[in-house]
C-alpha positions as CSV (number, residue, x, y, z in Angstrom):
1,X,-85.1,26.0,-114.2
2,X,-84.1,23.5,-116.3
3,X,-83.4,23.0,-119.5
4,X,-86.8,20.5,-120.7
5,X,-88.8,23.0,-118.6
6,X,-88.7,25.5,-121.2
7,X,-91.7,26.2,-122.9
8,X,-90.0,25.3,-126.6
9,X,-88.3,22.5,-125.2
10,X,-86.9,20.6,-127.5
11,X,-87.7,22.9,-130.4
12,X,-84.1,24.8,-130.5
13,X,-84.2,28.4,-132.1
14,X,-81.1,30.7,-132.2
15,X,-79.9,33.2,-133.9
16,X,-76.1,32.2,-135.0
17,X,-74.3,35.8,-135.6
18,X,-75.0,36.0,-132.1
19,X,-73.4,32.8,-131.1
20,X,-70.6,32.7,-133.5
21,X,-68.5,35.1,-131.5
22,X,-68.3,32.6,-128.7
23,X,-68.6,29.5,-130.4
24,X,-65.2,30.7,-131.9
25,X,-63.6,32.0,-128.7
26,X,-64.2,28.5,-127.5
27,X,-62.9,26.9,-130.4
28,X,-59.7,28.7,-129.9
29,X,-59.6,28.5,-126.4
30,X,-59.8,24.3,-127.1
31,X,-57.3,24.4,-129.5
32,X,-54.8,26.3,-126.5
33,X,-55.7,23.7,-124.5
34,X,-55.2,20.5,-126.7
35,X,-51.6,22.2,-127.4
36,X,-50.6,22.8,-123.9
37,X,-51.8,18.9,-123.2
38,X,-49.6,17.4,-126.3
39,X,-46.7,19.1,-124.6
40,X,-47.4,18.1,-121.0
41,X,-47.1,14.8,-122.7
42,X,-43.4,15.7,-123.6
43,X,-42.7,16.3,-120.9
44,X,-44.5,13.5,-119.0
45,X,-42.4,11.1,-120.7
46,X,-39.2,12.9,-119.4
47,X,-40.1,12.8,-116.3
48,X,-40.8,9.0,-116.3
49,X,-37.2,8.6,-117.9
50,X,-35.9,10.5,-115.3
51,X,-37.4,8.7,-112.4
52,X,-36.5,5.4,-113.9
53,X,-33.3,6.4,-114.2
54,X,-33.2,7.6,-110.4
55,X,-34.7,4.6,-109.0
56,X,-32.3,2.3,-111.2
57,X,-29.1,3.9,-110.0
58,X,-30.5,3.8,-106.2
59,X,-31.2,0.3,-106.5
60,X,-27.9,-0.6,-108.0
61,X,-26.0,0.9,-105.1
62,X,-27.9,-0.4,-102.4
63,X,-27.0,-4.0,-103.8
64,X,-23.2,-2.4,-103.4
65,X,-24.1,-2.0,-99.5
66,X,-24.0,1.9,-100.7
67,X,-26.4,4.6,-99.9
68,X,-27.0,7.5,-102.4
69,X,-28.7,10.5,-101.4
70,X,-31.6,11.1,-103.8
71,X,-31.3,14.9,-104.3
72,X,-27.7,14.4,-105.9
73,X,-28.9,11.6,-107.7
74,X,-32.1,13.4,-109.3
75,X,-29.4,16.3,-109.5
76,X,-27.1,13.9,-111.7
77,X,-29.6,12.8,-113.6
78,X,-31.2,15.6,-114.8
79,X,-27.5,17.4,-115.5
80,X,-27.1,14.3,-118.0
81,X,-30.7,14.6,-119.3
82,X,-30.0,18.9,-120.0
83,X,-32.3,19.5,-117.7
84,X,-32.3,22.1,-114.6
């Protein structure tokens, strides 16, 4: 059934001490999830860094005639950026 298939439709009742509980557990559960995104972001940006980084130094020493393998380069780069 939908929703403008009820018989009050679109004359809303509810009782709200019944709905607060959850209204509020998805309030905070939004909250946990905005958080988490902001520092996804963070760390988005670090990884775009990194793989700049990576691609530049590949780049550079294939116009030296060189060929770097791109595990020890991401390796490199990430020991100079503190990262694992």
């Amino acid at each position: 059934m939908y929703i403008w298939e009820k018989r009050h439709w679109p004359h809303f009742e509810w009782d709200e001490s019944v709905l607060r509980p959850t209204l509020d557990a998805v309030r905070l559960l939004q909250g946990r999830v905005l958080g988490k995104t902001e520092a996804a972001y963070g760390q988005a940006d670090l990884d775009v860094e990194m793989d700049a980084l990576i691609q530049n130094a590949l780049r550079t020493s294939e116009i030296e005639g060189e060929r770097l393998d791109v595990g020890s380069v991401r390796s490199s780069v990430a020991c100079q950026l503190g990262l694992e």
